[in-house]
C-alpha positions in Angstrom: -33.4 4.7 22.0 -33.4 7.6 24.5 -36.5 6.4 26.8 -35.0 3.2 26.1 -31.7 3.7 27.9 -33.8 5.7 30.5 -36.1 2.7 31.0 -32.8 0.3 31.9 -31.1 2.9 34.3 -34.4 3.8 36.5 -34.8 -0.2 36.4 -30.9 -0.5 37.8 -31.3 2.1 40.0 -34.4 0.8 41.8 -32.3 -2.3 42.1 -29.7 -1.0 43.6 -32.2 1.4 46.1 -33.4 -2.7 47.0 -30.6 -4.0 47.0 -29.0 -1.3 49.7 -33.0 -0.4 51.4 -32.0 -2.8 54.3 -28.3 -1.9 54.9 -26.6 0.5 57.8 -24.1 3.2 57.8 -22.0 0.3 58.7 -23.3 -2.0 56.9 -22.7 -0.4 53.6 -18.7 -0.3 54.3 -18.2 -3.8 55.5 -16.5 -6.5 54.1 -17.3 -10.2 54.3 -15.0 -12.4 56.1 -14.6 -14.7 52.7 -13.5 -12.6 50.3 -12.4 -8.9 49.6 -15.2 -6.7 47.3 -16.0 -3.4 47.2 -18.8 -2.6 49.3 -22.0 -1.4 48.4 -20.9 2.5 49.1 -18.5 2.3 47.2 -20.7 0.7 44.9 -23.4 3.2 45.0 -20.7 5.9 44.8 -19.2 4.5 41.8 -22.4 4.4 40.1 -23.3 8.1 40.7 -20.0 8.7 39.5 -20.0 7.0 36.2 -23.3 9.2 36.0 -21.7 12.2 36.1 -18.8 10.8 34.0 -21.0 10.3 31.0 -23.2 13.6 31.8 -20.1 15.6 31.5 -19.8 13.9 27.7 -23.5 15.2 27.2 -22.4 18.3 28.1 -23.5 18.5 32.1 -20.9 20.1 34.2 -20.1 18.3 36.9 -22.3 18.4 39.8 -20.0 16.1 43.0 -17.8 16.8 45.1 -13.8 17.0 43.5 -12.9 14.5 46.4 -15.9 11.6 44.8 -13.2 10.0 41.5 -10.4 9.9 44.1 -12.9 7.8 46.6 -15.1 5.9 44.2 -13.3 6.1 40.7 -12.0 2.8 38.7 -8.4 2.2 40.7 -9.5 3.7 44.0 -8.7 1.3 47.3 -11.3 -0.5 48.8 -13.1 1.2 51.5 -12.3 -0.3 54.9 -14.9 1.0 57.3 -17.2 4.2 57.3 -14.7 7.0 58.6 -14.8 9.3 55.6 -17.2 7.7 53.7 -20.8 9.3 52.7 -23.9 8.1 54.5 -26.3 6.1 52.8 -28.2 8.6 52.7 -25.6 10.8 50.9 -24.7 8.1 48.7 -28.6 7.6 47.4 -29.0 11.3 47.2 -26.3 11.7 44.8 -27.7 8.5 42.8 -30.8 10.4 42.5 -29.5 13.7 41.6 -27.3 11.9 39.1 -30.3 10.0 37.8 -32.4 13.4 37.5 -29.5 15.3 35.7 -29.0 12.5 32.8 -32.2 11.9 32.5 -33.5 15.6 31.7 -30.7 16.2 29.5 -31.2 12.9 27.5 -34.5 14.1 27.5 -33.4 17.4 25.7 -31.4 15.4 23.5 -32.0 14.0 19.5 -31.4 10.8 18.2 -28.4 13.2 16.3 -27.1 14.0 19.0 -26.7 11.0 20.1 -25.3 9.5 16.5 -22.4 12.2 16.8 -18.9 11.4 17.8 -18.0 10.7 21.8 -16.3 13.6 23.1 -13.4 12.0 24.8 -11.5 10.7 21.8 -9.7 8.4 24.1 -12.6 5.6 24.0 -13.8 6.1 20.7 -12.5 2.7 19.9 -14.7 1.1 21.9 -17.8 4.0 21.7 -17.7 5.3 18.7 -20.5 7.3 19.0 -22.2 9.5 22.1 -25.0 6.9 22.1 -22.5 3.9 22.5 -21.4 5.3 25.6 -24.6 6.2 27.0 -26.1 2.8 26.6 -23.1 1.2 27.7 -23.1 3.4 31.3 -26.7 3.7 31.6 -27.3 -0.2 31.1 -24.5 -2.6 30.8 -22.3 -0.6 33.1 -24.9 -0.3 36.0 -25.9 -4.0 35.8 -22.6 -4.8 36.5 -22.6 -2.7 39.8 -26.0 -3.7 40.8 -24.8 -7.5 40.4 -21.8 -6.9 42.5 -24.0 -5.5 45.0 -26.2 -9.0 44.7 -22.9 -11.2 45.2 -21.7 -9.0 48.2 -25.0 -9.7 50.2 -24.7 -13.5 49.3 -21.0 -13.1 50.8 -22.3 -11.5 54.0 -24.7 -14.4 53.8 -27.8 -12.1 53.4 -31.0 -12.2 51.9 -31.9 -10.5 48.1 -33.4 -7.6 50.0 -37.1 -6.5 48.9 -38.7 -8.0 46.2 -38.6 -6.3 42.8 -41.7 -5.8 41.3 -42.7 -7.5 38.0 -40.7 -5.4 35.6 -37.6 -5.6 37.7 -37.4 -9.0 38.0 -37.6 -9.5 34.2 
């Protein structure tokens, strides 16, 4: 299960690098005229932090800035231009350094460790076990963010961006 879930995050990751490869500064806070979304920084920010949400249940201390849940958390407003924001740049760095961190210390990890009981005790309804969550962010939860990012370029009336390769486009 572990190379598993690492499989499906690198795959969602390289989608969203594609999906944002084409995009400006600007471009990655602006809203379509049709409809308010969040844009892909915020996006790509919420991503890297639900990365180092789940890390910090593996037992990673957190690695972002204190300022990143306030910006890109579940609840924050929507970004209205780039004053303030990261760069894209800074937005794919911390994807990637998010991406490094979980998967060396999933790496590290047993399938035990993984069958134990979720840390926060708040969502153990829903993930009853560390391994729930973990598949839930690393997979189910990334798709969802690498699909918004899809429907926000068809808003702005834009291409897919680059073609996945084979094993992405499955």
């Amino acid at each position: 299960m572990i190379e598993a879930c690492i499989n499906s995050l690198q795959l969602r990751l390289g989608d969203i690098r594609r999906l944002v490869g084409d995009l400006s500064d600007q471009q990655m806070t602006a809203q379509p005229a049709t409809v308010r979304m969040n844009p892909p920084a915020w996006q790509v920010g919420h991503v890297a932090g639900s990365l180092q949400a789940i890390g910090g249940e593996m037992g990673l201390a957190p690695w972002l800035p204190e300022t990143w849940a306030a910006r890109f958390g579940q609840g924050s407003p929507l970004l209205s231009g780039p004053a303030g924001c990261p760069t894209k740049e800074e937005l794919l760095a911390a994807l990637a350094d998010g991406e490094r961190r979980i998967v060396e210390r999933l790496r590290a990890m047993t399938a035990d460790d993984l069958a134990g009981p979720l840390p926060d005790e708040r969502f153990r309804d829903v993930f009853p076990t560390l391994g729930h969550a973990v598949l839930h962010i690393l997979a189910g939860h990334t798709a969802v963010h690498t699909g918004q990012l899809g429907a926000w370029r068809r808003a702005m009336g834009m291409g897919a961006g680059a073609s996945p390769s084979a094993a992405e486009s499955l």
